[in-house]
PDB file of N, CA, C and O in Angstrom, chain B, residues numbered from 101:
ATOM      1  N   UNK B 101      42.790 -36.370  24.698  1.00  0.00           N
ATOM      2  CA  UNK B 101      41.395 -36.092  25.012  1.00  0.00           C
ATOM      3  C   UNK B 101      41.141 -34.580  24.998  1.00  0.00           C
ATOM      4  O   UNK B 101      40.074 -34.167  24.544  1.00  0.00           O
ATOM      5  N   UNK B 102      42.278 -33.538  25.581  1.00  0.00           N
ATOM      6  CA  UNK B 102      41.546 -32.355  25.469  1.00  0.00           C
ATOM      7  C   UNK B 102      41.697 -31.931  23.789  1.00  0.00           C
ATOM      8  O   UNK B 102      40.866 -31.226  23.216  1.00  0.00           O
ATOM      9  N   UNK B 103      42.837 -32.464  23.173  1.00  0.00           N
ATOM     10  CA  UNK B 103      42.975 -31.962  21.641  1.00  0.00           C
ATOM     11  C   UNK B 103      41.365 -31.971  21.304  1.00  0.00           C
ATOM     12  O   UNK B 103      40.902 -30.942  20.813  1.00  0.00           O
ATOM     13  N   UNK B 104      40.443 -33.150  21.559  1.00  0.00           N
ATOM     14  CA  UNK B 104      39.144 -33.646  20.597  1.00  0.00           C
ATOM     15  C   UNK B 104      38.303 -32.351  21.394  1.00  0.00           C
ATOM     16  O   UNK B 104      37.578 -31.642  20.696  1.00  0.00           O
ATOM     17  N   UNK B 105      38.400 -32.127  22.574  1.00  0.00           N
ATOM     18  CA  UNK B 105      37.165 -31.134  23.433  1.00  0.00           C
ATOM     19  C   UNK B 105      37.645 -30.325  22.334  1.00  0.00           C
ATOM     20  O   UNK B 105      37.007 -30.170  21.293  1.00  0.00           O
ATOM     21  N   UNK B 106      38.964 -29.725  22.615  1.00  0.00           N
ATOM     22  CA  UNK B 106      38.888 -28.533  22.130  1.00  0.00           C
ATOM     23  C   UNK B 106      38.428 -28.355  20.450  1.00  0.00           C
ATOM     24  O   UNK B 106      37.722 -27.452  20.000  1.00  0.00           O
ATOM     25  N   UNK B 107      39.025 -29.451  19.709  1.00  0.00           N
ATOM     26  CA  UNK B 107      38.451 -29.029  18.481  1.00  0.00           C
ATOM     27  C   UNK B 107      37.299 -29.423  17.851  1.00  0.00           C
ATOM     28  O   UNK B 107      37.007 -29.341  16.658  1.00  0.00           O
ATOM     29  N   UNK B 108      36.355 -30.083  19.249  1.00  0.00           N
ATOM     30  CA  UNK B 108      34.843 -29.550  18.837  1.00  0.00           C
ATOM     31  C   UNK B 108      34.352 -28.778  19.377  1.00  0.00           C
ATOM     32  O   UNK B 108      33.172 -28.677  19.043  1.00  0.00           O
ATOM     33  N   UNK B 109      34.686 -28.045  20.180  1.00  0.00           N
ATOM     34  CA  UNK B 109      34.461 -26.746  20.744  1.00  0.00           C
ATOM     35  C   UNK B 109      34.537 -25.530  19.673  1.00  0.00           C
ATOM     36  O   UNK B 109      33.864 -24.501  19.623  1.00  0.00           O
ATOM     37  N   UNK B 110      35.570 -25.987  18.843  1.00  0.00           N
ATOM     38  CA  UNK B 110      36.025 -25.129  17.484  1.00  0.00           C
ATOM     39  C   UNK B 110      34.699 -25.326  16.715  1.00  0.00           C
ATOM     40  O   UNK B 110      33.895 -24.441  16.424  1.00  0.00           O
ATOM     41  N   UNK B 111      34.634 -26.356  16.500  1.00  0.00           N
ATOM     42  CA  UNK B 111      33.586 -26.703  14.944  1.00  0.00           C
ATOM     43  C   UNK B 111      32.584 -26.315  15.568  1.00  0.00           C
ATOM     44  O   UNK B 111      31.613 -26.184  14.824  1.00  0.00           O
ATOM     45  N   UNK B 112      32.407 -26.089  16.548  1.00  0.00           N
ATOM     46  CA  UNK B 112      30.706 -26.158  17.332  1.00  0.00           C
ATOM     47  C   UNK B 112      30.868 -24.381  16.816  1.00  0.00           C
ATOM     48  O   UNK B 112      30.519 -23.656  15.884  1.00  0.00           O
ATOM     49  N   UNK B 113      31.399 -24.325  17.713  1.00  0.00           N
ATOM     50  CA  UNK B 113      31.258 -22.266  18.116  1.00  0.00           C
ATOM     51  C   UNK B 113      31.699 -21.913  16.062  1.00  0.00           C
ATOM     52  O   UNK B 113      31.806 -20.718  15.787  1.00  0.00           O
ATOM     53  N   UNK B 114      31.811 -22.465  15.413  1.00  0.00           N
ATOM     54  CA  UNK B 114      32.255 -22.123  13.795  1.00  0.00           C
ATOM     55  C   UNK B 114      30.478 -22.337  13.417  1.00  0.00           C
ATOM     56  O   UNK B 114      29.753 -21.388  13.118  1.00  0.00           O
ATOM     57  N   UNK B 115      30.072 -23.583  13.497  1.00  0.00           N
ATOM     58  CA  UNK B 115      28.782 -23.830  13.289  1.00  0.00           C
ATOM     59  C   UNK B 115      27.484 -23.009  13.969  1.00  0.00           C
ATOM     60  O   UNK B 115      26.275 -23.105  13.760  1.00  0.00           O
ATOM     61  N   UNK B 116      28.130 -22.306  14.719  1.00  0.00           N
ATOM     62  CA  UNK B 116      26.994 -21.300  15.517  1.00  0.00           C
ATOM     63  C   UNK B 116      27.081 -20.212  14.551  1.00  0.00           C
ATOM     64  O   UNK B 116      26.199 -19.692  13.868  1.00  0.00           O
ATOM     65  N   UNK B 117      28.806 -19.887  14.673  1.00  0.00           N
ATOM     66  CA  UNK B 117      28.570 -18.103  14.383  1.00  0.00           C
ATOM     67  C   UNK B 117      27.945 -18.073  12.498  1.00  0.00           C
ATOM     68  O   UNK B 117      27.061 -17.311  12.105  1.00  0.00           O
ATOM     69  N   UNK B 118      28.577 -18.946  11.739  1.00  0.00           N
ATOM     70  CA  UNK B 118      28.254 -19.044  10.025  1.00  0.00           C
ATOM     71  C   UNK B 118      26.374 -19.310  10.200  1.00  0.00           C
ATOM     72  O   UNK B 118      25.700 -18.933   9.241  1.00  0.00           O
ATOM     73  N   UNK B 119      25.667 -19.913  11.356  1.00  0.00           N
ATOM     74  CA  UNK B 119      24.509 -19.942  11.247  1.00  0.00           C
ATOM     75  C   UNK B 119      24.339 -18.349  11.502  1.00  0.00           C
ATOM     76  O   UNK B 119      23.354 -17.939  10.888  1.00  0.00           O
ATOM     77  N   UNK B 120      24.893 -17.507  12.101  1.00  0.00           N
ATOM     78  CA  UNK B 120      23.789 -16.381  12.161  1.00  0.00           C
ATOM     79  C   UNK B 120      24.434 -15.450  11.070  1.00  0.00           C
ATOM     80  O   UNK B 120      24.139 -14.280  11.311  1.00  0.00           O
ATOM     81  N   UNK B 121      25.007 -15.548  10.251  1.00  0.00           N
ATOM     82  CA  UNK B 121      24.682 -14.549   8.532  1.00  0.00           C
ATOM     83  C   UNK B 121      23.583 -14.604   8.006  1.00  0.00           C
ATOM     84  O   UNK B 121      22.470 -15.084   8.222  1.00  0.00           O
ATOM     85  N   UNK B 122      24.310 -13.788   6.974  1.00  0.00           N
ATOM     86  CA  UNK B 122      22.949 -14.010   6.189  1.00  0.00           C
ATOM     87  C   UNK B 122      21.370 -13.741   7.235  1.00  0.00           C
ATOM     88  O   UNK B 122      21.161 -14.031   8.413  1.00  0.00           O
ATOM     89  N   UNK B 123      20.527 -13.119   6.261  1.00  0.00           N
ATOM     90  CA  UNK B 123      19.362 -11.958   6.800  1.00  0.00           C
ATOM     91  C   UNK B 123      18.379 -13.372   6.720  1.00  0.00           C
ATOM     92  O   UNK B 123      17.274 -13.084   7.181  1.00  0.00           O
ATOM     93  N   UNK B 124      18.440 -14.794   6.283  1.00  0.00           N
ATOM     94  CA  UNK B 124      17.648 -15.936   6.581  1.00  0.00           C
ATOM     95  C   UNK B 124      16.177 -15.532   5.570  1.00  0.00           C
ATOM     96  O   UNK B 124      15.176 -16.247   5.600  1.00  0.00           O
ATOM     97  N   UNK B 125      16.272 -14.389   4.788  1.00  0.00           N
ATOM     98  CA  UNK B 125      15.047 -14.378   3.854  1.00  0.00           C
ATOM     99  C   UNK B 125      15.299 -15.435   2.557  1.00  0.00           C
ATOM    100  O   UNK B 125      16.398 -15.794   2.133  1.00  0.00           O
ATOM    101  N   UNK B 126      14.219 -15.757   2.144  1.00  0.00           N
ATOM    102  CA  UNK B 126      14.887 -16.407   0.828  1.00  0.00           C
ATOM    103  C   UNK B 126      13.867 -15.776   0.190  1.00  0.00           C
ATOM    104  O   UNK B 126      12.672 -15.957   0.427  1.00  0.00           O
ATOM    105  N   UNK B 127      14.590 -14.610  -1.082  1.00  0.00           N
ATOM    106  CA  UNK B 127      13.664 -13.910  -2.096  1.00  0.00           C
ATOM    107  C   UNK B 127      13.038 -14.488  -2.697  1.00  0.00           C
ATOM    108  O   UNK B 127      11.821 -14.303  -2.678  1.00  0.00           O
ATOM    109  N   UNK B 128      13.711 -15.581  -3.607  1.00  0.00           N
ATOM    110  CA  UNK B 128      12.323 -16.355  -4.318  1.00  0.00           C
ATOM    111  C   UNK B 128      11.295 -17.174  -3.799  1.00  0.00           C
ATOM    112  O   UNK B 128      10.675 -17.994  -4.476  1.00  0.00           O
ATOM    113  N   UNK B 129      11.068 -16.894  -2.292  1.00  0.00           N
ATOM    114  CA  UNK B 129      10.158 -17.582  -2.104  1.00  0.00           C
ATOM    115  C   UNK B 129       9.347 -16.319  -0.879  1.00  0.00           C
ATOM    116  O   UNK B 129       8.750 -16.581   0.165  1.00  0.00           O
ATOM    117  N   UNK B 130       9.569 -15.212  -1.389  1.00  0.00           N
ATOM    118  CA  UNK B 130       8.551 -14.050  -1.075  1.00  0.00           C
ATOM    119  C   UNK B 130       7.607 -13.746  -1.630  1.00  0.00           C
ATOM    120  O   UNK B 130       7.442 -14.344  -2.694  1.00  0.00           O
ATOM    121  N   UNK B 131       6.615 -12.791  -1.269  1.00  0.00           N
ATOM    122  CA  UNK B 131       5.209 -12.328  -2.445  1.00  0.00           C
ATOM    123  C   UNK B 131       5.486 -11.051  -3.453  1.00  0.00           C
ATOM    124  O   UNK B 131       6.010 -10.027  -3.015  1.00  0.00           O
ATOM    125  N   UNK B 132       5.229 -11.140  -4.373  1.00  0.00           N
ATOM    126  CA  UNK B 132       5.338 -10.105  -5.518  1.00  0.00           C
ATOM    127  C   UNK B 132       5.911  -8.732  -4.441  1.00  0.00           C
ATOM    128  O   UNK B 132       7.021  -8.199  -4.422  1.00  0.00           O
ATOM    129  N   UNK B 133       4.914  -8.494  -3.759  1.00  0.00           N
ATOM    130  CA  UNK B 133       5.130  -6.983  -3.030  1.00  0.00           C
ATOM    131  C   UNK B 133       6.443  -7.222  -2.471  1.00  0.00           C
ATOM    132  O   UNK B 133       7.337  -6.574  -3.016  1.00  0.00           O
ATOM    133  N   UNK B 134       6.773  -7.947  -1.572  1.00  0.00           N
ATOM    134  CA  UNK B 134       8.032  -8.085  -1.320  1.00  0.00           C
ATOM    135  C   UNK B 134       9.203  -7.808  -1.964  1.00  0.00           C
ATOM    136  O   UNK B 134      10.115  -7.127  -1.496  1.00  0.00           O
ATOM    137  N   UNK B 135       9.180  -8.456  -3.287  1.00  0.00           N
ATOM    138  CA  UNK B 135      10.332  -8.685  -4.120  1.00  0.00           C
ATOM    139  C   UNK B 135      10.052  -7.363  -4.695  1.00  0.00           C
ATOM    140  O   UNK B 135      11.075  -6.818  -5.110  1.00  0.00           O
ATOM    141  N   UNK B 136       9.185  -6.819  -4.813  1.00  0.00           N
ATOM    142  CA  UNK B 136       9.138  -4.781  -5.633  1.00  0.00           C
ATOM    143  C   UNK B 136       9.984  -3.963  -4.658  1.00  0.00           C
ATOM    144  O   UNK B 136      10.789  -3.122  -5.057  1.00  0.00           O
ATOM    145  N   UNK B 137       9.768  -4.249  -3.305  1.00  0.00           N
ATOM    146  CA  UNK B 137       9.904  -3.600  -2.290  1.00  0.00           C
ATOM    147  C   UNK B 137      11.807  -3.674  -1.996  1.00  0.00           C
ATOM    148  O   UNK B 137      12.423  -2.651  -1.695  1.00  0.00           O
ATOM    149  N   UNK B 138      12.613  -5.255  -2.177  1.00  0.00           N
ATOM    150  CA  UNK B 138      13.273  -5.289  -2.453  1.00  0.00           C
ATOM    151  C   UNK B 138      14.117  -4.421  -3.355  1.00  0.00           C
ATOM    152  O   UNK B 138      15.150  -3.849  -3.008  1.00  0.00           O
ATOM    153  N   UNK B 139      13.409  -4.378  -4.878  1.00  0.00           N
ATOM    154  CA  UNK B 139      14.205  -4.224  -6.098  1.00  0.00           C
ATOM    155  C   UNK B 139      14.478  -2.361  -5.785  1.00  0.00           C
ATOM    156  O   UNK B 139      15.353  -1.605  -6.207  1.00  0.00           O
ATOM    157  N   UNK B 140      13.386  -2.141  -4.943  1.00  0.00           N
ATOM    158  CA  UNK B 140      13.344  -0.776  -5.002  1.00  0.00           C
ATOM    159  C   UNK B 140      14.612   0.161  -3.970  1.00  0.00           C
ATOM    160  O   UNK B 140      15.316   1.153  -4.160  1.00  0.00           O
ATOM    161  N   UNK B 141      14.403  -0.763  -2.893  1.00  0.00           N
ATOM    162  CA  UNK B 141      15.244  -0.922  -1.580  1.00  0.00           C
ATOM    163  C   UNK B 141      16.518  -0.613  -2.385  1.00  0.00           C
ATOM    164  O   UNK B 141      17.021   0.508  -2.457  1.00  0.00           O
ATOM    165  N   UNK B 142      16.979  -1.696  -2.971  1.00  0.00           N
ATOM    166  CA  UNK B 142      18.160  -2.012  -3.585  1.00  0.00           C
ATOM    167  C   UNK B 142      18.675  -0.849  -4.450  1.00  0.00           C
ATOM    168  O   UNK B 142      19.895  -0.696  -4.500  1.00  0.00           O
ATOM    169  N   UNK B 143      17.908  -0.047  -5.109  1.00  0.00           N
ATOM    170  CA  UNK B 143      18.328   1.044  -6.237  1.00  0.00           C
ATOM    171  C   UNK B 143      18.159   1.807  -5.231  1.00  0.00           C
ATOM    172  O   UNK B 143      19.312   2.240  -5.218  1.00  0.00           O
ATOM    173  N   UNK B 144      17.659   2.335  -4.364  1.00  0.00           N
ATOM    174  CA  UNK B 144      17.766   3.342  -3.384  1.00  0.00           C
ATOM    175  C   UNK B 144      19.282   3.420  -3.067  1.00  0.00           C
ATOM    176  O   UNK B 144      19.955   4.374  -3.456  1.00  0.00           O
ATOM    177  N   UNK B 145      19.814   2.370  -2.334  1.00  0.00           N
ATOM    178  CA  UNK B 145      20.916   2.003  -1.844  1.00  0.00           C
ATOM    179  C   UNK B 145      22.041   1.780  -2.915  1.00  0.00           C
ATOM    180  O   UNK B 145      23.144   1.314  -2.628  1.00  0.00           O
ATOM    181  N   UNK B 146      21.706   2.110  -4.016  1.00  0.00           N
ATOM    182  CA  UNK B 146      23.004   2.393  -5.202  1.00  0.00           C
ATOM    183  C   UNK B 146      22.646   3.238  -5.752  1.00  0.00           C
ATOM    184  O   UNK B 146      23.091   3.437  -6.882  1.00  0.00           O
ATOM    185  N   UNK B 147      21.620   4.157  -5.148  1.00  0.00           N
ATOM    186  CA  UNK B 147      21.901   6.294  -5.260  1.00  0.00           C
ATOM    187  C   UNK B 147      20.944   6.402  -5.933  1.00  0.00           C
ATOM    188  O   UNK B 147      21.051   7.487  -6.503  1.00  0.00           O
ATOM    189  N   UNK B 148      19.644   5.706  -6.351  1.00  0.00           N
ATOM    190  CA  UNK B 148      18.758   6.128  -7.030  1.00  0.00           C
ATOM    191  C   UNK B 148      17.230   5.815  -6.556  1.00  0.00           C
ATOM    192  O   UNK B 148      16.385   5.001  -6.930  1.00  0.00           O
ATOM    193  N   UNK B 149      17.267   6.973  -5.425  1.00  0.00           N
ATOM    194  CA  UNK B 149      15.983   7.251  -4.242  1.00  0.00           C
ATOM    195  C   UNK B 149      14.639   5.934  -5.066  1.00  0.00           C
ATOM    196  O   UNK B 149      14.319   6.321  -6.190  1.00  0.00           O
ATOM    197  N   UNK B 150      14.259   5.215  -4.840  1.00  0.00           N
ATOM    198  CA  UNK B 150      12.942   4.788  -5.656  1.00  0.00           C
ATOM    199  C   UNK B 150      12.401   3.999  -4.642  1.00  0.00           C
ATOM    200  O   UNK B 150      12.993   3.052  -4.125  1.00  0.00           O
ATOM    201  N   UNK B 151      11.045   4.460  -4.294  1.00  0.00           N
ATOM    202  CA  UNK B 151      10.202   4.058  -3.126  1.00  0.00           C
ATOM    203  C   UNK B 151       8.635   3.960  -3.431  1.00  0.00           C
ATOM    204  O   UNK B 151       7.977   4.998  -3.493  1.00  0.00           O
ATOM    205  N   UNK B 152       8.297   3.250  -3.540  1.00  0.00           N
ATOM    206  CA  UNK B 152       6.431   3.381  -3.749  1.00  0.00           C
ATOM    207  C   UNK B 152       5.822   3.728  -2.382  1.00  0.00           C
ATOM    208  O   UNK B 152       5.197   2.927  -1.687  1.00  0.00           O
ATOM    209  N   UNK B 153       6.132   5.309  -2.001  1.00  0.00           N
ATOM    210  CA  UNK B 153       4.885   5.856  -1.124  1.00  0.00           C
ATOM    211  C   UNK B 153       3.875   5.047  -0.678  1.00  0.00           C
ATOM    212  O   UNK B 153       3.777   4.472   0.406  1.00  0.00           O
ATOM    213  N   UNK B 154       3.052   5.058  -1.719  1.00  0.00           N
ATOM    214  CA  UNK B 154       1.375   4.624  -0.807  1.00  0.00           C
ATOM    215  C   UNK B 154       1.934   2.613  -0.597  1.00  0.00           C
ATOM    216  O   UNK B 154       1.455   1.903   0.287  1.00  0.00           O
ATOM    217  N   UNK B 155       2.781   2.209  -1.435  1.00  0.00           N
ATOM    218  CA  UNK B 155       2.702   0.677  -0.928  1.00  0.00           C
ATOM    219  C   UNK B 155       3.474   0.575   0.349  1.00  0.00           C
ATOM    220  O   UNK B 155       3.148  -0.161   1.280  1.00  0.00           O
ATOM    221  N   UNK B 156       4.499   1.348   0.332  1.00  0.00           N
ATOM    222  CA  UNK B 156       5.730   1.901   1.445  1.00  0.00           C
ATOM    223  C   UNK B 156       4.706   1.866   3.162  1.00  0.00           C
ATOM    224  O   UNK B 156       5.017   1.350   4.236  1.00  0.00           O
ATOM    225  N   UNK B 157       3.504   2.618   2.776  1.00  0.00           N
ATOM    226  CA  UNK B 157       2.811   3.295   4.061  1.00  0.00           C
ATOM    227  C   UNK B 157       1.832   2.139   4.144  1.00  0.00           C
ATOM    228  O   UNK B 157       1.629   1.640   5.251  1.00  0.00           O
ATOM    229  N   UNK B 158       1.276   1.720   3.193  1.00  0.00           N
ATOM    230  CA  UNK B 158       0.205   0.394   3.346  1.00  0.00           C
ATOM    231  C   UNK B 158       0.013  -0.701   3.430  1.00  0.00           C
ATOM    232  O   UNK B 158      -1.083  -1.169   3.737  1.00  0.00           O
ATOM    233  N   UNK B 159       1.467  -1.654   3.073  1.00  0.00           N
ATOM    234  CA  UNK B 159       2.009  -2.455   2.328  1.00  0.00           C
ATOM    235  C   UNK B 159       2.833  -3.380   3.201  1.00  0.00           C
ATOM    236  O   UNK B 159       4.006  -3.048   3.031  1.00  0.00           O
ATOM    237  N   UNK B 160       2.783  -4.058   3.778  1.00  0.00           N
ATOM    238  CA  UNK B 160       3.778  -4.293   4.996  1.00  0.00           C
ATOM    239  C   UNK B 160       4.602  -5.193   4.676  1.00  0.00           C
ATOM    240  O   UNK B 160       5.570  -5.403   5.407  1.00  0.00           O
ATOM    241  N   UNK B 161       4.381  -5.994   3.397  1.00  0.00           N
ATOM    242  CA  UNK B 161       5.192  -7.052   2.399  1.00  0.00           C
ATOM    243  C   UNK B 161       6.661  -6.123   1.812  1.00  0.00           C
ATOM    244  O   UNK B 161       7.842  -6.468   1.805  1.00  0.00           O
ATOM    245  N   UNK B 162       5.892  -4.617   1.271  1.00  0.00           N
ATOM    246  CA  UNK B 162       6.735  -4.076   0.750  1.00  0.00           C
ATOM    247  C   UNK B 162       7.508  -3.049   1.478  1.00  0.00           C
ATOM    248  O   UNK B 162       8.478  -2.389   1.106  1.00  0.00           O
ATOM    249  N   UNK B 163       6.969  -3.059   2.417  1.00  0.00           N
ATOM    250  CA  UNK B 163       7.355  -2.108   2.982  1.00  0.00           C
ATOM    251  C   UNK B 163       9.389  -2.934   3.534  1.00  0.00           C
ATOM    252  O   UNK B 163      10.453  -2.575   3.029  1.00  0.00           O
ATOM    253  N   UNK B 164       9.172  -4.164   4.796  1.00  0.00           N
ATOM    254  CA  UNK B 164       9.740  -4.712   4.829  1.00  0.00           C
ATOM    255  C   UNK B 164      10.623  -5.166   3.866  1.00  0.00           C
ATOM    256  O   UNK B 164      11.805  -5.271   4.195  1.00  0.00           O
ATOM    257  N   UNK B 165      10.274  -5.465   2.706  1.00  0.00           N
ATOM    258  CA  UNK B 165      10.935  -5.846   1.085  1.00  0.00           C
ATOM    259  C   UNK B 165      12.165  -4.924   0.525  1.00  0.00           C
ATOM    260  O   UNK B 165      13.172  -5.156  -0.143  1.00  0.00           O
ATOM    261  N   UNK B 166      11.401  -3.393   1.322  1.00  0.00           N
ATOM    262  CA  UNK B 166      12.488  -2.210   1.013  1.00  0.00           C
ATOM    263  C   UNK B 166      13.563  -1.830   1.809  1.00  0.00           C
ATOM    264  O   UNK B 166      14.534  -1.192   1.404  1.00  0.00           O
ATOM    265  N   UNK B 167      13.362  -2.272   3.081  1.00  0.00           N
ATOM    266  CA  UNK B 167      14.316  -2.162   3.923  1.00  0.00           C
ATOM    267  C   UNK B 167      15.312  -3.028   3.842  1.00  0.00           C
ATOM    268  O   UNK B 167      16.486  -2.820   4.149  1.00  0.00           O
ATOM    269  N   UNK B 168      14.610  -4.476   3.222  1.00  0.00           N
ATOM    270  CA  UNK B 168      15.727  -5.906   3.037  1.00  0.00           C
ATOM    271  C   UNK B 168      16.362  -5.546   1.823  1.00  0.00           C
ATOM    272  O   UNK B 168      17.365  -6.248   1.693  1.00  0.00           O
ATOM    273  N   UNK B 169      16.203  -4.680   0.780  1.00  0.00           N
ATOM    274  CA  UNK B 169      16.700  -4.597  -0.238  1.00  0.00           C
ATOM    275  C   UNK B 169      17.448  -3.529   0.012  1.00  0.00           C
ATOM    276  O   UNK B 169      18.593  -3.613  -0.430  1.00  0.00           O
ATOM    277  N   UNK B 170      17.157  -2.481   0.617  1.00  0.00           N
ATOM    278  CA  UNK B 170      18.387  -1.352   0.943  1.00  0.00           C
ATOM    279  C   UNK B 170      19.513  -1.838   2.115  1.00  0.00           C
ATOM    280  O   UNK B 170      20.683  -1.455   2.145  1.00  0.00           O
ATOM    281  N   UNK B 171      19.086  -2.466   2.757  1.00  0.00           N
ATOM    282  CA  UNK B 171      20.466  -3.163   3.598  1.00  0.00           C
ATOM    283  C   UNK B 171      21.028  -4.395   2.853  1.00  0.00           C
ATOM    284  O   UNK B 171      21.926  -4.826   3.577  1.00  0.00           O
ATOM    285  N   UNK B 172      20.928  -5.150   1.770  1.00  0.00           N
ATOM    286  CA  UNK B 172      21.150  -5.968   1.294  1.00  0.00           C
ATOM    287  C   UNK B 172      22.345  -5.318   0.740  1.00  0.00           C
ATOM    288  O   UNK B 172      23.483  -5.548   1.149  1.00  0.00           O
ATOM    289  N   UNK B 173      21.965  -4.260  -0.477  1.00  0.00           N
ATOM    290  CA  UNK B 173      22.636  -3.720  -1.241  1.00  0.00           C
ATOM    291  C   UNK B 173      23.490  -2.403  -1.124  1.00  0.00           C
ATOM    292  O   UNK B 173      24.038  -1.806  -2.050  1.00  0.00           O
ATOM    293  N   UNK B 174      23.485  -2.073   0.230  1.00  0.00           N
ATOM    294  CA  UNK B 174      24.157  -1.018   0.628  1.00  0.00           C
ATOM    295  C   UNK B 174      25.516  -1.232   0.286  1.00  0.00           C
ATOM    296  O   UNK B 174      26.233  -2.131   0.725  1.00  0.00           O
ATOM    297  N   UNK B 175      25.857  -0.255  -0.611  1.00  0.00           N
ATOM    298  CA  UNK B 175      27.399  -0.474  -1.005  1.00  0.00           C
ATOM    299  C   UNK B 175      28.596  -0.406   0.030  1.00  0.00           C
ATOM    300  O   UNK B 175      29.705  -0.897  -0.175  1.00  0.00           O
ATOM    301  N   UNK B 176      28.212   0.271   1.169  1.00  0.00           N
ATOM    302  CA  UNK B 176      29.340   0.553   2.659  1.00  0.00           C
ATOM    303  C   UNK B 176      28.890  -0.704   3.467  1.00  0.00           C
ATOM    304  O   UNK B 176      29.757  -0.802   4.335  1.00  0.00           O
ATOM    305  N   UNK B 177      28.171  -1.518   3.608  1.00  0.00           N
ATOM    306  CA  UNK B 177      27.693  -2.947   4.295  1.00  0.00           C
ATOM    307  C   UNK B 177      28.840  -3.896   3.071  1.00  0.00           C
ATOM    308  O   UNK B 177      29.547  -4.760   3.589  1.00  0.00           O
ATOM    309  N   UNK B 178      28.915  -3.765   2.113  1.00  0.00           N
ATOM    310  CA  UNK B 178      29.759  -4.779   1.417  1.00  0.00           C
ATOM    311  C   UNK B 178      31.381  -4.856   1.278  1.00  0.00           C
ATOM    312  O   UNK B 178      32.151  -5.661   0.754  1.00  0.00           O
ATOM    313  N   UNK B 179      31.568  -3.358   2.158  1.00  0.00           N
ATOM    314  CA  UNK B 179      32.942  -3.460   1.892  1.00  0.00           C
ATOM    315  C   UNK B 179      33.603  -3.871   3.069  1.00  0.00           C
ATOM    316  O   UNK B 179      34.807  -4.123   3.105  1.00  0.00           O
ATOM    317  N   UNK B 180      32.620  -3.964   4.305  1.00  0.00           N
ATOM    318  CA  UNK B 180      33.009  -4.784   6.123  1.00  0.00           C
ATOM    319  C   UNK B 180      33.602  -6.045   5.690  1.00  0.00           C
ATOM    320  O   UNK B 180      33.989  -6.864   6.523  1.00  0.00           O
TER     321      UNK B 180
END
């Protein structure tokens, strides 16, 4: 009886922690601005600064989009 506690105690606390990866966005099912905001994020974060200013400051799709795409693709986040 304790073998079974314990090894659903295992699968349980396994099934918790694999639920909290992953950033829970799903890109293809964001708005255009988003996914710019992304692509842009993303080349930032592999050394090539690219940010749309006025959508950056106005934009709150993209704005967010750029931050998910520069932590997505941060090359020092992929090597943890």
């Amino acid at each position: 009886m304790k073998k079974i506690i314990t090894l659903s105690l295992i699968v349980i606390s396994s099934t918790l922690f694999t639920a909290c990866t992953g950033s829970g966005i799903d890109i293809g099912k964001q708005t255009p601005s988003f996914q710019n905001g992304v692509k842009d994020g993303c080349a930032t974060a592999n050394g090539e600064y690219t940010k749309n200013s006025h959508a950056f400051n106005n934009d709150e799709e993209y704005h967010n989009g750029w931050f998910h795409g520069r932590k997505k693709c941060n090359p020092a986040d992929s090597k943890r």
